[in-house]
MARSE-613924 format. One record per residue (C-alpha): x, y, z; residue number from 1; residue in three letters. Coordinates in steps of 0.1 Angstrom, whole numbers, plus 5000, padded with zeros to 4 digits. Layout:
BEGIN
ATOM,X,Y,Z,NUM,Ala
...
// end
This chain:
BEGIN
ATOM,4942,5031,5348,1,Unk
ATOM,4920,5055,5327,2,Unk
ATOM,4909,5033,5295,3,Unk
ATOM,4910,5041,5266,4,Unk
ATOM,4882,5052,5242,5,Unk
ATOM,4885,5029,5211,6,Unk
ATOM,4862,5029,5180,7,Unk
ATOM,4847,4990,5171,8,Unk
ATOM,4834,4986,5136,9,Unk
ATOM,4822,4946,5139,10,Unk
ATOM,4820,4945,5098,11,Unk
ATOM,4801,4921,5078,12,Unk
ATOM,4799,4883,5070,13,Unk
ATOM,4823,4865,5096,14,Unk
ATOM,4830,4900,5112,15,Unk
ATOM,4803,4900,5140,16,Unk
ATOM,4813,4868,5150,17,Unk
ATOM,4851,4874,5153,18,Unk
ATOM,4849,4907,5166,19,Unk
ATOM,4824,4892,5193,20,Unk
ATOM,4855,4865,5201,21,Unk
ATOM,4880,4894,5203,22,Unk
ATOM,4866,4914,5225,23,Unk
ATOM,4855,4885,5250,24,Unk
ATOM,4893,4875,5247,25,Unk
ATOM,4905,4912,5256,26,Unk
ATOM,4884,4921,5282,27,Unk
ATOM,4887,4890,5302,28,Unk
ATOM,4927,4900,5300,29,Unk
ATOM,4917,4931,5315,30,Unk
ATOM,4925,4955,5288,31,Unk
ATOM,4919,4991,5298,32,Unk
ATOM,4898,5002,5265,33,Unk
ATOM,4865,5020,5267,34,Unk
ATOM,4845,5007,5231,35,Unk
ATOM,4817,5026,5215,36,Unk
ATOM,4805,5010,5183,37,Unk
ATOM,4800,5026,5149,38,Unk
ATOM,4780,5008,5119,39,Unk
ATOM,4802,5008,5085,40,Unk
ATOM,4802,4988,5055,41,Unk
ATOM,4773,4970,5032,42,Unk
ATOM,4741,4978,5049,43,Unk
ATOM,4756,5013,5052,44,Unk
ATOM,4763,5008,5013,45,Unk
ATOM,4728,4995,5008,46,Unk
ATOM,4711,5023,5022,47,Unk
ATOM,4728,5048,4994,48,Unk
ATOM,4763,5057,5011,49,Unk
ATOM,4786,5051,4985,50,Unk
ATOM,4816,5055,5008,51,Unk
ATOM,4807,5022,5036,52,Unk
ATOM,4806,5053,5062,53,Unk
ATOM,4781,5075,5074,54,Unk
ATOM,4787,5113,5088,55,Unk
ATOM,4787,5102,5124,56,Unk
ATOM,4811,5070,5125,57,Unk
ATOM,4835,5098,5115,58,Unk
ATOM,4834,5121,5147,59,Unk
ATOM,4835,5084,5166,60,Unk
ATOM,4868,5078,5146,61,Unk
ATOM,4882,5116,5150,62,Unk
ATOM,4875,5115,5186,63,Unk
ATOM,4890,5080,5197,64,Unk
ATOM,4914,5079,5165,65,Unk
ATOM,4917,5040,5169,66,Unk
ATOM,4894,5017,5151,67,Unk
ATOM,4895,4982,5152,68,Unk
ATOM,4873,4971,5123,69,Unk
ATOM,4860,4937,5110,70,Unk
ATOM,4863,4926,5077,71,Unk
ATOM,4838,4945,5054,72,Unk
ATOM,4818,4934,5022,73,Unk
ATOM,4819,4963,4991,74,Unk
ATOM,4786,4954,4973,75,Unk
ATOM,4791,4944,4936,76,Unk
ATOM,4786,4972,4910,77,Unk
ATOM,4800,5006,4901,78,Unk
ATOM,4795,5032,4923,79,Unk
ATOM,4805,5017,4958,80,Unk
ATOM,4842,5025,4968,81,Unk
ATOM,4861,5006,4987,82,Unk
ATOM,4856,5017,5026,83,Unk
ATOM,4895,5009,5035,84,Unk
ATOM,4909,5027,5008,85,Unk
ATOM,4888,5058,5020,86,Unk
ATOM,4898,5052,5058,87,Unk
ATOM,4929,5053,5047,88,Unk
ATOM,4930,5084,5021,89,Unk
ATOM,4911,5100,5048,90,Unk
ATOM,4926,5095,5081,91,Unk
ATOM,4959,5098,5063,92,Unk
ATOM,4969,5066,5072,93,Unk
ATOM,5001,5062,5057,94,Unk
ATOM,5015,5031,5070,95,Unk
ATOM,5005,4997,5061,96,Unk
ATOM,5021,4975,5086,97,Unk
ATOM,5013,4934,5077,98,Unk
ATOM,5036,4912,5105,99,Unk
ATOM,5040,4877,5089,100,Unk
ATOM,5053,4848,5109,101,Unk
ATOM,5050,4810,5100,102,Unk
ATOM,5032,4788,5134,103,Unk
ATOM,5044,4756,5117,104,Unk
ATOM,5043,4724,5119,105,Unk
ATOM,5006,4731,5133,106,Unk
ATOM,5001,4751,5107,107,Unk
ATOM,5017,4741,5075,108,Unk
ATOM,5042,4756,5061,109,Unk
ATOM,5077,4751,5042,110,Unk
ATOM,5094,4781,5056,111,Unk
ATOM,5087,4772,5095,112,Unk
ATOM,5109,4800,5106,113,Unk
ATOM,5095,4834,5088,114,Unk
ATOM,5089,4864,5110,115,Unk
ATOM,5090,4896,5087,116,Unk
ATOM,5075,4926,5087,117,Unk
ATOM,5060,4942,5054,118,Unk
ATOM,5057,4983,5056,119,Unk
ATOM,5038,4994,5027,120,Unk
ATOM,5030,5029,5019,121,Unk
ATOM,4995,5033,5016,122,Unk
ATOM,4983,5071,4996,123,Unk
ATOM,5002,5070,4967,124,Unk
ATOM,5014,5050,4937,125,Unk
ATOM,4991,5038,4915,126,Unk
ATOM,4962,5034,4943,127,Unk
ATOM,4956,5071,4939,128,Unk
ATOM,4929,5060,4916,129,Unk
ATOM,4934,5083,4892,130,Unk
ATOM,4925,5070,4857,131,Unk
ATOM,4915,5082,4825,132,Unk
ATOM,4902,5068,4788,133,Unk
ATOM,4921,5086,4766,134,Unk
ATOM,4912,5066,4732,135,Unk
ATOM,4885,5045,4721,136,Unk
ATOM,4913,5018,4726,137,Unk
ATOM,4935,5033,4752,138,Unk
ATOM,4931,5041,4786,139,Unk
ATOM,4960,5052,4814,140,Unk
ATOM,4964,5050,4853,141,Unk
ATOM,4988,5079,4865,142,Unk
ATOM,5014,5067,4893,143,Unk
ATOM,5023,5094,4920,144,Unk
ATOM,5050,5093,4942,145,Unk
ATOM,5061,5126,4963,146,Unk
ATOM,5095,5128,4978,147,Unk
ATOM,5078,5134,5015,148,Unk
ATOM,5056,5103,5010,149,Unk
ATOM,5086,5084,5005,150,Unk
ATOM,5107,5102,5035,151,Unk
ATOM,5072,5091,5056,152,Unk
ATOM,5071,5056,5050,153,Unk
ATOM,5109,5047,5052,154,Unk
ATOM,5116,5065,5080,155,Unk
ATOM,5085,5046,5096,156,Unk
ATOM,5105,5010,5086,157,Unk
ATOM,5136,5021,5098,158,Unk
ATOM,5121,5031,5132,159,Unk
ATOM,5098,5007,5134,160,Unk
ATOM,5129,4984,5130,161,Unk
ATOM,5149,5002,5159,162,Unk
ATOM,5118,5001,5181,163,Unk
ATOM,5109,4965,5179,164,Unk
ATOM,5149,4950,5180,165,Unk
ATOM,5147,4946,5142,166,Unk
ATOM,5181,4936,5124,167,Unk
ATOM,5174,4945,5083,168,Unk
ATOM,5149,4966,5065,169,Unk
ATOM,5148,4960,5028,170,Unk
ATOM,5137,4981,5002,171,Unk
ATOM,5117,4971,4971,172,Unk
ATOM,5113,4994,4937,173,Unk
ATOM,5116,4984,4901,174,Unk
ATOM,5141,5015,4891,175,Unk
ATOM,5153,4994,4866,176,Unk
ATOM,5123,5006,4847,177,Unk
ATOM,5103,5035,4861,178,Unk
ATOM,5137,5056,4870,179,Unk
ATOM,5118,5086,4880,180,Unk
ATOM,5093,5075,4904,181,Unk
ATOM,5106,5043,4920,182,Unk
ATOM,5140,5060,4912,183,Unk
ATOM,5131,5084,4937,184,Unk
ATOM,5123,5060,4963,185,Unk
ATOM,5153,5044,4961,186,Unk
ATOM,5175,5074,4969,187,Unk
ATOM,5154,5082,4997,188,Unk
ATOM,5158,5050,5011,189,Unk
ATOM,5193,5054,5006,190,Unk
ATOM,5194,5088,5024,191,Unk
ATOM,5177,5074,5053,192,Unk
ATOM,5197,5042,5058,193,Unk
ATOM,5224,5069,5064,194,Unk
ATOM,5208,5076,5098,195,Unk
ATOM,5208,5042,5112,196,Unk
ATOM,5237,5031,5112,197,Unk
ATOM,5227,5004,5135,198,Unk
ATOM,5201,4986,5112,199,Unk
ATOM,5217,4969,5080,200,Unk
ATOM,5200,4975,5046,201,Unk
ATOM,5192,4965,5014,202,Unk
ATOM,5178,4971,4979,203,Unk
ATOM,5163,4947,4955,204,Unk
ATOM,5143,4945,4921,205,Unk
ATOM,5109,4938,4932,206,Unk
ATOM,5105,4912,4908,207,Unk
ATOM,5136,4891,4922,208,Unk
ATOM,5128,4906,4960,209,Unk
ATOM,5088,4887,4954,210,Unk
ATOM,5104,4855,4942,211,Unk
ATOM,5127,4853,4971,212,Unk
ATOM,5100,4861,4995,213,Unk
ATOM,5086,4826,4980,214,Unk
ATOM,5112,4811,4978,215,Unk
ATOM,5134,4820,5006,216,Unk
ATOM,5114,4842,5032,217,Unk
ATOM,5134,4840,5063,218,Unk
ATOM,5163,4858,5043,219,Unk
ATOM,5142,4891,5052,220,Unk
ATOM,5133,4916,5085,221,Unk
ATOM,5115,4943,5076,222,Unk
ATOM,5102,4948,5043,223,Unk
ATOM,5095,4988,5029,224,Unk
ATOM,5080,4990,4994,225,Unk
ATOM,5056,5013,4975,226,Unk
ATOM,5019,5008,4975,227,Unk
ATOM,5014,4984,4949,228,Unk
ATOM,5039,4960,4953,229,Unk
ATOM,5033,4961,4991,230,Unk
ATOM,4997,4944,4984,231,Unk
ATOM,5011,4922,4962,232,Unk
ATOM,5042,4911,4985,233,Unk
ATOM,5021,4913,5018,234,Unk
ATOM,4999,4880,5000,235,Unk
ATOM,5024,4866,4986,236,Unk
ATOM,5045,4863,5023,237,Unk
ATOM,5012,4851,5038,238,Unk
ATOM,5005,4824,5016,239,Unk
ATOM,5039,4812,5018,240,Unk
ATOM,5038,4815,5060,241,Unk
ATOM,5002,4797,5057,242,Unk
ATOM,4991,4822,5077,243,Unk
ATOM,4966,4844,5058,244,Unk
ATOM,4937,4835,5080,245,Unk
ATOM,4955,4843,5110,246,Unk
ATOM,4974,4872,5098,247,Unk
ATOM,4968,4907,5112,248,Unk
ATOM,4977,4943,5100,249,Unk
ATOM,4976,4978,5113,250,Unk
ATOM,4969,5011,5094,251,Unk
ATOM,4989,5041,5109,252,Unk
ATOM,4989,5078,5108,253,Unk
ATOM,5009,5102,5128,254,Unk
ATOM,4973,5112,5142,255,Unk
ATOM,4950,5080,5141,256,Unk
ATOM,4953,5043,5137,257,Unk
ATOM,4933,5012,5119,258,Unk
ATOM,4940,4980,5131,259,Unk
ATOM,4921,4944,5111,260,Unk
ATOM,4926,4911,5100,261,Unk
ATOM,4941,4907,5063,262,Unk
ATOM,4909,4881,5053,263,Unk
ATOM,4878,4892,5035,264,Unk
ATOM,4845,4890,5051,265,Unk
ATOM,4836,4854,5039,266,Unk
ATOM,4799,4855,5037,267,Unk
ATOM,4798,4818,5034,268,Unk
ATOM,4806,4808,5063,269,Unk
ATOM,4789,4837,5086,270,Unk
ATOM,4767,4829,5115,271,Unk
ATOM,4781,4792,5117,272,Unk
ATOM,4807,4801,5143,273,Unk
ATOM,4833,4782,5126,274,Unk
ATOM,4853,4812,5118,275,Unk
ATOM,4890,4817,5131,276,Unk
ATOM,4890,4849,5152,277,Unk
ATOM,4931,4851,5152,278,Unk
ATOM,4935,4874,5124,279,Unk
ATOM,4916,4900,5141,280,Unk
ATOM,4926,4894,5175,281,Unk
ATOM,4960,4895,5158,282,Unk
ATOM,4949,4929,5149,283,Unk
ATOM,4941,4937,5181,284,Unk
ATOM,4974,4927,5202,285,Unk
ATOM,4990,4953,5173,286,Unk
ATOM,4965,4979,5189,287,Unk
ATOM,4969,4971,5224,288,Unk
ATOM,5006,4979,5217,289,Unk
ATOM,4999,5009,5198,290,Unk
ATOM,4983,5028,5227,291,Unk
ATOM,5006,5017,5251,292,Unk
ATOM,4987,4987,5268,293,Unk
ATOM,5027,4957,5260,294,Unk
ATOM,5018,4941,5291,295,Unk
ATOM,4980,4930,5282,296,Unk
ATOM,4991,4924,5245,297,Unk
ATOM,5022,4898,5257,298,Unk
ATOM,4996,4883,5279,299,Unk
ATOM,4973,4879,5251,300,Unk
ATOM,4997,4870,5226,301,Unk
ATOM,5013,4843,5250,302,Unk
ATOM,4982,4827,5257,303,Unk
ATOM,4968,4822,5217,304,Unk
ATOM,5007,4812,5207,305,Unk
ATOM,4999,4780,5237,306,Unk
ATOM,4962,4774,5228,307,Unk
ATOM,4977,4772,5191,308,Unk
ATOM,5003,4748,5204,309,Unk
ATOM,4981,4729,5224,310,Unk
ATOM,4958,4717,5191,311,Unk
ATOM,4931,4737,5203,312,Unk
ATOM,4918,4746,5169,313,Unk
ATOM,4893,4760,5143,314,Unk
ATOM,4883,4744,5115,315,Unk
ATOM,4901,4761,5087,316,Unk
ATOM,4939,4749,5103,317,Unk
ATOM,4925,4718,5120,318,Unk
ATOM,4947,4688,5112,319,Unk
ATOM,4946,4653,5119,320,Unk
ATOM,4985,4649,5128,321,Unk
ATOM,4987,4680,5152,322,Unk
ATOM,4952,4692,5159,323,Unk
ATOM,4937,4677,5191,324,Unk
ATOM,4900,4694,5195,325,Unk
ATOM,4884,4710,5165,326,Unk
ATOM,4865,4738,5178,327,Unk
ATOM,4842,4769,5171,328,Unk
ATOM,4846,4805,5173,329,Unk
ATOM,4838,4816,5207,330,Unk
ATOM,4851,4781,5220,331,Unk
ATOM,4885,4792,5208,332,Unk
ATOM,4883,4824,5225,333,Unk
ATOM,4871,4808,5257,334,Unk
ATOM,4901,4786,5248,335,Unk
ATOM,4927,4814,5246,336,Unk
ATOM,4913,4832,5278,337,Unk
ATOM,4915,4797,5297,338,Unk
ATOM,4954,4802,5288,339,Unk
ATOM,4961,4837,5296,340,Unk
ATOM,4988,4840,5319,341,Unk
ATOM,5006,4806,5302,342,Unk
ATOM,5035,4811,5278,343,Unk
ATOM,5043,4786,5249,344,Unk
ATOM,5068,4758,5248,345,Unk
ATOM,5069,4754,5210,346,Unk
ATOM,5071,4789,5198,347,Unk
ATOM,5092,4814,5221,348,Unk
ATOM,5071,4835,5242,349,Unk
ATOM,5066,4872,5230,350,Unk
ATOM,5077,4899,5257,351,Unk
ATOM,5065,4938,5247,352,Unk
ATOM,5084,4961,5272,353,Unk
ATOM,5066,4987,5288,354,Unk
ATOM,5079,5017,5272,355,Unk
ATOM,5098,5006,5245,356,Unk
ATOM,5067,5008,5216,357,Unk
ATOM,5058,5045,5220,358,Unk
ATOM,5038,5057,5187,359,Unk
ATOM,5060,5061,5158,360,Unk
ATOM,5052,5096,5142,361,Unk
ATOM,5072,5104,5103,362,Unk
ATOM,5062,5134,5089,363,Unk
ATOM,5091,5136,5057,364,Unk
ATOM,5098,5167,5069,365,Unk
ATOM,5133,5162,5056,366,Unk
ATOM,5151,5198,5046,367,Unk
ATOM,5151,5209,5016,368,Unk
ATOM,5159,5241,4991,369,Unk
ATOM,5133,5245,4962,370,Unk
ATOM,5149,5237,4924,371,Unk
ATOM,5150,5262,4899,372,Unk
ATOM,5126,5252,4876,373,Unk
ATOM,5122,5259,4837,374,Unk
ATOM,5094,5251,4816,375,Unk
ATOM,5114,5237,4782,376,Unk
ATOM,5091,5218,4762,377,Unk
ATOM,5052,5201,4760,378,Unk
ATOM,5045,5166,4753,379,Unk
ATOM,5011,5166,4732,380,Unk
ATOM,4991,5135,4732,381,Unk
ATOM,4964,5134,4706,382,Unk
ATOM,4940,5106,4694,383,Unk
ATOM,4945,5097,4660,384,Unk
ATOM,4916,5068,4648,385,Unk
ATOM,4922,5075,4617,386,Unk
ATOM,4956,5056,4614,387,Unk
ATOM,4975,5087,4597,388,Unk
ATOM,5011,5078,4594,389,Unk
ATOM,5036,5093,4618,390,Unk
ATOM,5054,5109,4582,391,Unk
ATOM,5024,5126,4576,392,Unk
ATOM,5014,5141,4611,393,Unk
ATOM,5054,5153,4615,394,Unk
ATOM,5052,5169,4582,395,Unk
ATOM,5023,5187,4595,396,Unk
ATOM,5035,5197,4630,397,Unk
ATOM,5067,5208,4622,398,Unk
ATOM,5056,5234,4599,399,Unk
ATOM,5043,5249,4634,400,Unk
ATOM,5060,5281,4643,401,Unk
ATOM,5069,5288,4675,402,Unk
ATOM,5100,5287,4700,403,Unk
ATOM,5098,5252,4699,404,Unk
ATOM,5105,5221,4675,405,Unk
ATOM,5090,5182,4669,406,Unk
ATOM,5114,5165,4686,407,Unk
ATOM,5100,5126,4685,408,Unk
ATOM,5068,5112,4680,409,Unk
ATOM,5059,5077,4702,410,Unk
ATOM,5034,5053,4707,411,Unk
ATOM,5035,5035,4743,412,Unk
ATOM,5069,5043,4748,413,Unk
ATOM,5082,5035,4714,414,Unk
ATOM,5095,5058,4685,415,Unk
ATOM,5073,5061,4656,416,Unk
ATOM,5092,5090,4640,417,Unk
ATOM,5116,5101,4627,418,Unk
ATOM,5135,5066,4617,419,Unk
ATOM,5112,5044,4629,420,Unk
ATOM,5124,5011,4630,421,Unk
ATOM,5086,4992,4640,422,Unk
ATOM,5069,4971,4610,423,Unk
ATOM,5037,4977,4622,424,Unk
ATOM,5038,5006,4646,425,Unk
ATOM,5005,5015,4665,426,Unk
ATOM,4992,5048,4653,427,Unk
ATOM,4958,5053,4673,428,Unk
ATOM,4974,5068,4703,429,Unk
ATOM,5003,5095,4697,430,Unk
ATOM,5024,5117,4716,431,Unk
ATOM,5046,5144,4701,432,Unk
ATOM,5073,5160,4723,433,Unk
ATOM,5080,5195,4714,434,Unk
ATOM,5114,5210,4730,435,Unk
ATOM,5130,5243,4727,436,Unk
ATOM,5160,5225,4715,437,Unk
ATOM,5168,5191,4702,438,Unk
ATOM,5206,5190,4719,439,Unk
ATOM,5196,5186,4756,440,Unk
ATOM,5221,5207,4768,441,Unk
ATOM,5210,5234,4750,442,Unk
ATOM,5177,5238,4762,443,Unk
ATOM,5157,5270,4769,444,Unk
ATOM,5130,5285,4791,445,Unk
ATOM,5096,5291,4775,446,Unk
ATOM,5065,5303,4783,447,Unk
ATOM,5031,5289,4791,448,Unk
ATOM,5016,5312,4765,449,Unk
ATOM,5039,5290,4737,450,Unk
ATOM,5023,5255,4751,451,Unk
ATOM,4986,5269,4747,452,Unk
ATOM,4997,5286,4710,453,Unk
ATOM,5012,5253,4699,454,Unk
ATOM,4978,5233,4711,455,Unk
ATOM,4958,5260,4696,456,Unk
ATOM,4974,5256,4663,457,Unk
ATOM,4971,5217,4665,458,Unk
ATOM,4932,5217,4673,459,Unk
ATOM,4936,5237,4639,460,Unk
ATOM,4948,5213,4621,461,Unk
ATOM,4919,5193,4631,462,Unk
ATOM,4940,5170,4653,463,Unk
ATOM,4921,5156,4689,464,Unk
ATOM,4946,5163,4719,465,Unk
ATOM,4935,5146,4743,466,Unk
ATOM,4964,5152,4769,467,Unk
ATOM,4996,5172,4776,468,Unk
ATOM,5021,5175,4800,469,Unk
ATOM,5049,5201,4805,470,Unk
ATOM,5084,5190,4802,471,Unk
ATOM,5107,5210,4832,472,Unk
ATOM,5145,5213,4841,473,Unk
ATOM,5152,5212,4880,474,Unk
ATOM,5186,5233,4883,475,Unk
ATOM,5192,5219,4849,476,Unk
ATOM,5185,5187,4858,477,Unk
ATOM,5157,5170,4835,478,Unk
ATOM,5126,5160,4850,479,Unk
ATOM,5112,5140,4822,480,Unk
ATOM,5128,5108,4808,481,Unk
ATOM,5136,5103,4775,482,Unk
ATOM,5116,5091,4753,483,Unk
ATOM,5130,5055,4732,484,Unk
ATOM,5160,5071,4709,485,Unk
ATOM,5158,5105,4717,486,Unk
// end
C-alpha cells in the first residue's frame, strides 16, 4: 500500500509522551502513514510567535492536510492566541466531531451505556472573537451565524449519522430567545431532516437538551449544536461518561483534517510516564478511519477496548475493584500492541467496513434566490456617562429632521422611552432606533446618505455614538427583532 503522508505535532506537557505511545501502538499494527514532524505550541510561543505556529509547519499541514497534534500549552498573558482556534479558523475546519462512550464498570460511571456523538460547528457563533468596549462600563461580543455555515455542519451530522449506522441526530439552539440567529439554525435543521428520511430527529432547548445529557445521556445519537454550546455540551457528556481522559475528537474540513485528545497538556505530570495515552490514540483510530485505513483502526480499537477490559491500566482510572496492573505510559501501549488482533468480551467489538467511511465533504451549497433588500431604519448606539434622562435625549432627537422618526429608546434590551415602566433604568449605554415609519407595515426604503445625516446631526448635539447598525426588510420580511414594546 502507498502510505500516507501525515503531519505529527507531539505538543507540550504530557504530549511528547503520549504521542511517543501512539505512534509505537500504530506502527506495530502496521498502519500505512508516512509522519514528518512539525514544532507548534509554547516554545514556538516563547520565541515571539503569537499564533503557536511558525510559517513552515503550515506548508507541512497544506501538503499532508492531516495533523495529529498533542495537547498544547497557550502561555499565560495577552497577546498569545489560542493555536486550535487558529488551526481551525485557518484550515476551515468546520466540524468538531467529540465521540463519547461510557467503558464502565472499569471506568466509573452512572450512565454505563452512552455512545453519542457531539457535531459542533466550529467558525462561527460567538468564537468569532469579535469583541468590542463600547462604554467605560459596557462591553459586547457579536454572535455570527451564516445560513451556509449552518447548511455545513448539519448536513455533516446527518451524514455522518447515515455513514456510521447512526439512528437520531438532535439539534440544540436556544430560539426561544435569540430568534434570529439560533432561529436560523433551527429551520435549517429542519430543512435538512427533510432529506433523510431514514434518520429520526429532534429539537431541543439547549438548556433542557444539557440537563438531559446529565441526566439521561443514552436518550441521544448524534448531537448537532452551534459553537458555544457544543464546547459546553461536549464536557458536560464527558464528565458524565467518565471518560474525559480518554476521550478523542477530530477537527474536519472538506479539504484537511485535525485529529487530538480533548485533555489539556497537564504539565504536572510530564516526563513521569504516568500519563494515559487513550485520548490521543482515540484520536488517532478517528484518523486512521478518516483516510481510509477501517481495518487497522478496528484492529487498534479492538485491542485497547480488551487491554481496558483486562485491568491493564494507567494511573488516572486505576481501581482497586477492577484494575489488575497499574501501569505507565509506554507499558500500556506495549500493553495494547500485545493485544492487537484480540477483540473484547465486555464491550462489543468495533468493526469499521472498508469502504463504508469515505470522507464526508458539506459545502451548504444549498440553492437559493437573493432577498430584496431595503434599508428602513438605523439603530444608534451612543454612550451617555452623564446619566441624561431618556425624556431629555428623545426630546432632543426627535426634533431631528429627516425621513426618519425616534421610534424607541433601550438599554440592554429594555425600553427606556417612551412609557418606560423601569424604576431605575440604566442610562450609560443607549440605543435609539430610528425607522422610516412607526407602523411596521408601513415602512419605507431610505438611503445611506439619511443614516450618515442623522449621525452627523447627533455628534452635533454633542452626543458620543459609539455604534450603529442598519435596520433592513428581506422581501418585506424584517431582519431585525423588535426591540421590548415596540
Amino acid at each position: 500500500m502507498i502510505k500516507t503522508p501525515i503531519t505529527i505535532a507531539y505538543g507540550d506537557g504530557i504530549g511528547p509522551e503520549i504521542m511517543r505511545a501512539t505512534l509505537k501502538i500504530l506502527e506495530a499494527a502496521n498502519a500505512q502513514i508516512s509522519p514528518e514532524v512539525i514544532e507548534v505550541g509554547e516554545k514556538v510561543y516563547l520565541q515571539g510567535n503569537t499564533s503557536g505556529i511558525p510559517n513552515e509547519a503550515w506548508k507541512s499541514l497544506k501538503r499532508t492536510k492531516v495533523l495529529l497534534k498533542g495537547p498544547i500549552t497557550t502561555p499565560q498573558g495577552s497577546g498569545y492566541k489560542s493555536l486550535n482556534v487558529t488551526l481551525r479558523k485557518t484550515l476551515s475546519l468546520f466540524a468538531n466531531v467529540r465521540p463519547c462512550a461510557s467503558y464502565a464498570p472499569f471506568v466509573p460511571s452512572l450512565f454505563p451505556n452512552i455512545n453519542l456523538v457531539i457535531v459542533r460547528e466550529n467558525e462561527e457563533d460567538t468564537y468569532s472573537g469579535i469583541e468590542h468596549r463600547s462604554t467605560d462600563e459596557v462591553y459586547q461580543c457579536l454572535k455570527l451565524i451564516s445560513r451556509p455555515g449552518c447548511e455545513q455542519i448539519i448536513q455533516y451530522a446527518f451524514e455522518y449519522a447515515r455513514k456510521f449506522n447512526r439512528k437520531k441526530v438532535t439539534c440544540l439552539s436556544k430560539d426561544n430567545i435569540m430568534k434570529m440567529t439560533d432561529g436560523l439554525f433551527h429551520r435549517v435543521f429542519n430543512e435538512i431532516a427533510a432529506d433523510f428520511p431514514d434518520i429520526e430527529h429532534e429539537h431541543l432547548i439547549v438548556d433542557i437538551g444539557t440537563a438531559l445529557i446529565a441526566s439521561n445521556p443514552e436518550r441521544f445519537d448524534v448531537i448537532v449544536t452551534l459553537n458555544l454550546y457544543g464546547d459546553i455540551i461536549s464536557d458536560v457528556a464527558a464528565q458524565v461518561a467518565g471518560s474525559v481522559g480518554l476521550a478523542g475528537s477530530a477537527n474536519i474540513g472538506n479539504q484537511m483534517a485535525m485529529f487530538e485528545a480533548i485533555h489539556g497538556s497537564a504539565p504536572d505530570i510530564a516526563g513521569k510516564n504516568i500519563a494515559n495515552p487513550s485520548g490521543l490514540l482515540n484520536a488517532a483510530i478517528q484518523m486512521l478511519i478518516h483516510i481510509n485505513q477501517p481495518n487497522t483502526a478496528t484492529l487498534i480499537e479492538n485491542a485497547w477496548l480488551t487491554t481496558l477490559e483486562e485491568g491493564i491500566h494507567t494511573a488516572d482510572i486505576y481501581s482497586e475493584e477492577y484494575s489488575q496492573q497499574k501501569v505507565g505510559t509506554m507499558e500500556f501501549a506495549d500493553a495494547v500492541i500485545k493485544r492487537l488482533g484480540e477483540k473484547p468480551v465486555h464491550f462489543t467489538p468495533v468493526k469499521y467496513k472498508p469502504g463504508a467511511y469515505a470522507k464526508i465533504q458539506c459545502y451548504g451549497g444549498r440553492p437559493h434566490i437573493a432577498s430584496k433588500k431595503e434599508l428602513v431604519g438605523i439603530d444608534i448606539f451612543i454612550d451617555n456617562p452623564t446619566d441624561i434622562p431618556a425624556s431629555t435625549l428623545a426630546e432632543k432627537l426627535s426634533q431631528l429632521g429627516g425621513p426618519t422618526q425616534l421610534i424607541i429608546m433601550t438599554s440592554r434590551g429594555l425600553k427606556i422611552w417612551p412609557d418606560s415602566t423601569i424604576d431605575a433604568p440604566y442610562l450609560r449605554h443607549c440605543c435609539c432606533r430610528f425607522q422610516s415609519s412607526s407602523d411596521m407595515k408601513q415602512l419605507k426604503a431610505i438611503r445611506h446618505e439619511d443614516t450618515i445625516k442623522l449621525i452627523s446631526q447627533m455628534t452635533d448635539l454633542g452626543l458620543d455614538v459609539i455604534k450603529t447598525e442598519n435596520l433592513y426588510t428581506y422581501d418585506g420580511e424584517l431582519g431585525f427583532s423588535l426591540a421590548q414594546g415596540q
